[in-house]
N, CA, C and O atoms as CSV, one atom per row, in Angstrom:
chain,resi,resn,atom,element,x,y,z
A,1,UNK,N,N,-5.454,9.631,3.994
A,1,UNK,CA,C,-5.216,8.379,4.655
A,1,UNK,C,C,-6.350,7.417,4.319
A,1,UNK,O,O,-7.489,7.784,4.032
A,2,UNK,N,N,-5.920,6.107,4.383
A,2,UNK,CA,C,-6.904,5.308,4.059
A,2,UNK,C,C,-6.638,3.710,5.087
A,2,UNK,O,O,-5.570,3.145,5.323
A,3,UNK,N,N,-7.874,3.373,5.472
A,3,UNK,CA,C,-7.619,2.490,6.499
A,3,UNK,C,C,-8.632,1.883,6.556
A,3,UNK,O,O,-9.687,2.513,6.624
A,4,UNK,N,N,-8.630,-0.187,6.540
A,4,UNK,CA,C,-9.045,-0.561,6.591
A,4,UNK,C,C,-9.135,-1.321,7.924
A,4,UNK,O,O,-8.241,-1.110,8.745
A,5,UNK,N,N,-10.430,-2.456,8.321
A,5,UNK,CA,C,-10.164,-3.452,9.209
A,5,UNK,C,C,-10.348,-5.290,8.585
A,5,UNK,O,O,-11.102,-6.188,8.961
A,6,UNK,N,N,-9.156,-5.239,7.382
A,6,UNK,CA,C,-9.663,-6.817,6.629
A,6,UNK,C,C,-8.812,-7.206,7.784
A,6,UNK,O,O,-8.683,-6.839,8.952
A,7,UNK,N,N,-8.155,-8.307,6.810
A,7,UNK,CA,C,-7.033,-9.708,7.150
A,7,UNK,C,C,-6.097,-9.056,7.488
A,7,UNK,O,O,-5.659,-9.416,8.581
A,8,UNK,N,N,-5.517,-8.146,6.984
A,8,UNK,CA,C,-4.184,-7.226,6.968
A,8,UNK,C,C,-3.021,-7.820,5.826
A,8,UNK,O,O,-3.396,-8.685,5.034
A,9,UNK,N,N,-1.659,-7.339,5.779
A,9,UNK,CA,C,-0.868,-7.733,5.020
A,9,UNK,C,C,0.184,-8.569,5.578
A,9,UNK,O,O,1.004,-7.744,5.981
A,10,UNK,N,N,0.526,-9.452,5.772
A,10,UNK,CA,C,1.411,-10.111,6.486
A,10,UNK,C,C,3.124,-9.671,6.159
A,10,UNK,O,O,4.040,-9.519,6.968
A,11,UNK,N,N,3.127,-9.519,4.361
A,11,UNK,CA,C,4.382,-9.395,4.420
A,11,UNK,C,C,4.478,-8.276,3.135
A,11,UNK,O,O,4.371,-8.386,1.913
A,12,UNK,N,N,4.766,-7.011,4.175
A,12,UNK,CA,C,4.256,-5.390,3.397
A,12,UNK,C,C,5.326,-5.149,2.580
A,12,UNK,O,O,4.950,-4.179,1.922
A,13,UNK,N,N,6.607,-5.482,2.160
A,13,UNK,CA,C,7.564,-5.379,1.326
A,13,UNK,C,C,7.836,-6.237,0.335
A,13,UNK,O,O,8.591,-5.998,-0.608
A,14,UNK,N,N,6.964,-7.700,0.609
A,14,UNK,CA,C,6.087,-8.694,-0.666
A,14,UNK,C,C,5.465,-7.927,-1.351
A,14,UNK,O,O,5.824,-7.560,-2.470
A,15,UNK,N,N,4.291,-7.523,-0.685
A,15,UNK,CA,C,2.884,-6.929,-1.100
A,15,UNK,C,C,3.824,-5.256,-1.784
A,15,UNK,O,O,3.195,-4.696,-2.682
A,16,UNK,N,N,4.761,-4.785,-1.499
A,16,UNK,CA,C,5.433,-3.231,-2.350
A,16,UNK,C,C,5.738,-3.877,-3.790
A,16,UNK,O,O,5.512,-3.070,-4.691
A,17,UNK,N,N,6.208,-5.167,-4.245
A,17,UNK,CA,C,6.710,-5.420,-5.503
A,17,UNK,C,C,5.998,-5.565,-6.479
A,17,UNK,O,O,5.196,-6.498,-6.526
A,18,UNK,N,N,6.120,-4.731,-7.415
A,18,UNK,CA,C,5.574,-5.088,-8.707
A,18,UNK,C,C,5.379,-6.667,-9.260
A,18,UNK,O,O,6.241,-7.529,-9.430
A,19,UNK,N,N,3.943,-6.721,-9.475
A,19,UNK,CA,C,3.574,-7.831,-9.859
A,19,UNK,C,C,3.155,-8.973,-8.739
A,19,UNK,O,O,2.640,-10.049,-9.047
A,20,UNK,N,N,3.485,-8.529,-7.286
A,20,UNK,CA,C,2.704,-9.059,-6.554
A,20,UNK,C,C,1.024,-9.401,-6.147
A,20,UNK,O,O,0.707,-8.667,-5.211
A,21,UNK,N,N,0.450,-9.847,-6.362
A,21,UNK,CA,C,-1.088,-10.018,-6.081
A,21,UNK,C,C,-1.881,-11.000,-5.299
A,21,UNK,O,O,-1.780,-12.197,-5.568
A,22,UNK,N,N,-2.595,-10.620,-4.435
A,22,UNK,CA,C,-3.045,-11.943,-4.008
A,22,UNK,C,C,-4.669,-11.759,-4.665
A,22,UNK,O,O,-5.427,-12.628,-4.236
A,23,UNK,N,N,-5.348,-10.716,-5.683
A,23,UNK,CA,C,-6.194,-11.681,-6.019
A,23,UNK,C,C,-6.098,-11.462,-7.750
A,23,UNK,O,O,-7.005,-11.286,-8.563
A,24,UNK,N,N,-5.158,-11.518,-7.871
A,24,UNK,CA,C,-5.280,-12.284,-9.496
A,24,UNK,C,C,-4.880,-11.183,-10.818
A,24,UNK,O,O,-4.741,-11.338,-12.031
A,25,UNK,N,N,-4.778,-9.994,-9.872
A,25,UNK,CA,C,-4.495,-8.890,-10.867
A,25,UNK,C,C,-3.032,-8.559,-11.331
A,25,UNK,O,O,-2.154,-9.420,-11.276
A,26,UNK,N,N,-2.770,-7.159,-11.835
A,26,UNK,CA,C,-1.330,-6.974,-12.346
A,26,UNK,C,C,-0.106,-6.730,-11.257
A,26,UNK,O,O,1.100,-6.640,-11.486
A,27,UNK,N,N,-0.888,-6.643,-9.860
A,27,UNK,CA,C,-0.074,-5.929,-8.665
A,27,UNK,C,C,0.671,-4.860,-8.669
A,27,UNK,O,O,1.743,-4.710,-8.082
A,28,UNK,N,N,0.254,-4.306,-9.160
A,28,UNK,CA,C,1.017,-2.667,-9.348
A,28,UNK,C,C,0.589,-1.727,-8.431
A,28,UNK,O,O,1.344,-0.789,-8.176
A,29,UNK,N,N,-1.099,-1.856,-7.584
A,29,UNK,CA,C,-1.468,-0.762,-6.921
A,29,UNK,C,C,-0.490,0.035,-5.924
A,29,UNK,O,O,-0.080,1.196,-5.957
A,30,UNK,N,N,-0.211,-1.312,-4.781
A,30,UNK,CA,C,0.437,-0.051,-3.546
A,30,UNK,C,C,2.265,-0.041,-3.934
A,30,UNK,O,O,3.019,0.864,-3.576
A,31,UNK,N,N,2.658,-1.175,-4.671
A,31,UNK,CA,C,4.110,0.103,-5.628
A,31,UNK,C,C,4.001,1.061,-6.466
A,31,UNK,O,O,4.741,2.044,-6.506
A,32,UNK,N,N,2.975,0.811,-7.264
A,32,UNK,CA,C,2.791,2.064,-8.205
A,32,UNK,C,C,2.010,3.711,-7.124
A,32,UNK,O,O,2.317,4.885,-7.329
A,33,UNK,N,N,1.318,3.352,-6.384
A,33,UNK,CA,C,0.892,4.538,-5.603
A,33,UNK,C,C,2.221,5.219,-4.931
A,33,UNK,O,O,2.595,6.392,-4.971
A,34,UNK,N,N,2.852,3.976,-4.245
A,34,UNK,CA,C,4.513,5.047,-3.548
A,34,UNK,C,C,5.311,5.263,-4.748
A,34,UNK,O,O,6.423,5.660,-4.402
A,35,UNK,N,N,5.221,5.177,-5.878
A,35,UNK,CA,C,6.428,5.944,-6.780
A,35,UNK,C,C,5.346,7.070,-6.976
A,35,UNK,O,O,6.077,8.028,-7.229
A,36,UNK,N,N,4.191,7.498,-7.011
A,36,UNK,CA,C,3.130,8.756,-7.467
A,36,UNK,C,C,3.231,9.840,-6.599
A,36,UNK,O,O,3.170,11.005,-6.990
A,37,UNK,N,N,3.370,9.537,-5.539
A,37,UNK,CA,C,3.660,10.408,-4.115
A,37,UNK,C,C,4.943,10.818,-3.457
A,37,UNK,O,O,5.949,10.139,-3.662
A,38,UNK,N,N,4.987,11.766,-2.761
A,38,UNK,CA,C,6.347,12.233,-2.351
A,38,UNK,C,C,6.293,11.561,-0.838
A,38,UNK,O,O,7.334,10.970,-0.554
A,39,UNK,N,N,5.629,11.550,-0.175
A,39,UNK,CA,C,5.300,10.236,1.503
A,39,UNK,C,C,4.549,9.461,0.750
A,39,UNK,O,O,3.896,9.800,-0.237
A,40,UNK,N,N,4.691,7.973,1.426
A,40,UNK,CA,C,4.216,6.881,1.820
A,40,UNK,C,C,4.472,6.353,2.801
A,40,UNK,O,O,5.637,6.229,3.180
A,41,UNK,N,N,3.262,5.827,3.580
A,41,UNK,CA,C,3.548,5.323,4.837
A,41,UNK,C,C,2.571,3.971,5.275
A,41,UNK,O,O,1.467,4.081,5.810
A,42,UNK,N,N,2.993,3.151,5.051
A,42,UNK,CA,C,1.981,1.636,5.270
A,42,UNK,C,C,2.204,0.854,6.363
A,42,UNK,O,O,3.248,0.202,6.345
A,43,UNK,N,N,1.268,0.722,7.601
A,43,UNK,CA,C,1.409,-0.119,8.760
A,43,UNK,C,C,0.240,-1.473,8.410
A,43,UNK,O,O,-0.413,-1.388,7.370
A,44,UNK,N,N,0.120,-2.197,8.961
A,44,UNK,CA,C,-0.402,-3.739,8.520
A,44,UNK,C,C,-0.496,-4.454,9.881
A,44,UNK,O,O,0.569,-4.572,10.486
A,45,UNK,N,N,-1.637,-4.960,10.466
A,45,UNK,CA,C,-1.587,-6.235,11.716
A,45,UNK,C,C,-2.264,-7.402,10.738
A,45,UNK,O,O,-3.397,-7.423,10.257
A,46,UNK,N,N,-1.667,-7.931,10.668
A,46,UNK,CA,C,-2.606,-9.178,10.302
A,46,UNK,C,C,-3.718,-9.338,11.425
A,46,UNK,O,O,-3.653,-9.086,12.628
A,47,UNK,N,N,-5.122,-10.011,10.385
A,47,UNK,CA,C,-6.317,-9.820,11.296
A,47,UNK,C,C,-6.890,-9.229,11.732
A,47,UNK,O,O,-8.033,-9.509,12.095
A,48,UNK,N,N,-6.049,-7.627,11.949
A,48,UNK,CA,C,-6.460,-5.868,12.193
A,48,UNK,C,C,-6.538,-4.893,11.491
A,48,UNK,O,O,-6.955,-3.826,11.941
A,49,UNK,N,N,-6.161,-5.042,10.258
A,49,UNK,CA,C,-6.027,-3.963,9.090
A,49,UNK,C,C,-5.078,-3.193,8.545
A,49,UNK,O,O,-3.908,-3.543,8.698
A,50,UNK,N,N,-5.317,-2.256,7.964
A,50,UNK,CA,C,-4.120,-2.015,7.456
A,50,UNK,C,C,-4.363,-0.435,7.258
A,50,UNK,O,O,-5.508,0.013,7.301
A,51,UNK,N,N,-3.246,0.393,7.041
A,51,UNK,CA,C,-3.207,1.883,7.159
A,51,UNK,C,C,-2.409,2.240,6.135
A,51,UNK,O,O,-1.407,1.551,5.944
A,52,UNK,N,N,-2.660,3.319,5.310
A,52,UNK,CA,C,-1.738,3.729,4.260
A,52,UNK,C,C,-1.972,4.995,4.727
A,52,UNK,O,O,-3.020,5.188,5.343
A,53,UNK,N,N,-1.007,6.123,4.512
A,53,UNK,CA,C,-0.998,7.440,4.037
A,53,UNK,C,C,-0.308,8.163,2.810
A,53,UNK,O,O,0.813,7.848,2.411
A,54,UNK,N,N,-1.051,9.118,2.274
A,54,UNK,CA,C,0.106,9.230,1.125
A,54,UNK,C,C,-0.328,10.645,0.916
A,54,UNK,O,O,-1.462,11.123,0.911
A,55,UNK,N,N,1.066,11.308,0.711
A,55,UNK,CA,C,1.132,13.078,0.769
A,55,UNK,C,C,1.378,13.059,-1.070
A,55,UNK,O,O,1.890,12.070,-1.593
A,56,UNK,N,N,1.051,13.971,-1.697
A,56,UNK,CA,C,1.329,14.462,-3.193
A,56,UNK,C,C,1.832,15.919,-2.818
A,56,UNK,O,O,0.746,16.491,-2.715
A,57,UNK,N,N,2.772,16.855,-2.556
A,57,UNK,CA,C,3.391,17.790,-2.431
A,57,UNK,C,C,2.810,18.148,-3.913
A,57,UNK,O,O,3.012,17.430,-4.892
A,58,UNK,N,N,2.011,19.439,-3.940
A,58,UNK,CA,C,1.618,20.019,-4.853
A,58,UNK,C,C,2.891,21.189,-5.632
A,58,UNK,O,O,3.448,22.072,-4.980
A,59,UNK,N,N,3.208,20.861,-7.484
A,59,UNK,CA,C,4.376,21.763,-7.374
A,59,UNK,C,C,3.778,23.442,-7.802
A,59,UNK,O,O,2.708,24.036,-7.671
A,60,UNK,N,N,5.083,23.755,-8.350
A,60,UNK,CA,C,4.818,25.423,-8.938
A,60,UNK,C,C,5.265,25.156,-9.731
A,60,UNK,O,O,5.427,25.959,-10.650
């Protein structure tokens, strides 16, 4: 899990699309992290932070 206390994300299914960015980059991080993982789970307050979790189910 990973959790911050910035600005937060206002609009978390903006911020899932490829190529979204608010500072200037390719925006791939938090869509490309939920296609890597088998859970993803992202909560967001604006002004309160923001929470990700993410499970990798290890295979055989």
């Amino acid at each position: 899990m990973f959790a911050d206390e910035g600005p937060g994300i206002p609009d978390i299914e903006r911020a899932l699309e490829d190529g979204y960015s608010t500072a200037k980059s390719m925006g791939l991080g938090l869509g490309g992290a939920r296609r890597l993982v088998n859970e993803f789970e992202i909560t967001s307050t604006v002004n309160g932070g923001t929470r990700v979790s993410i499970t990798q189910w290890k295979r055989r």
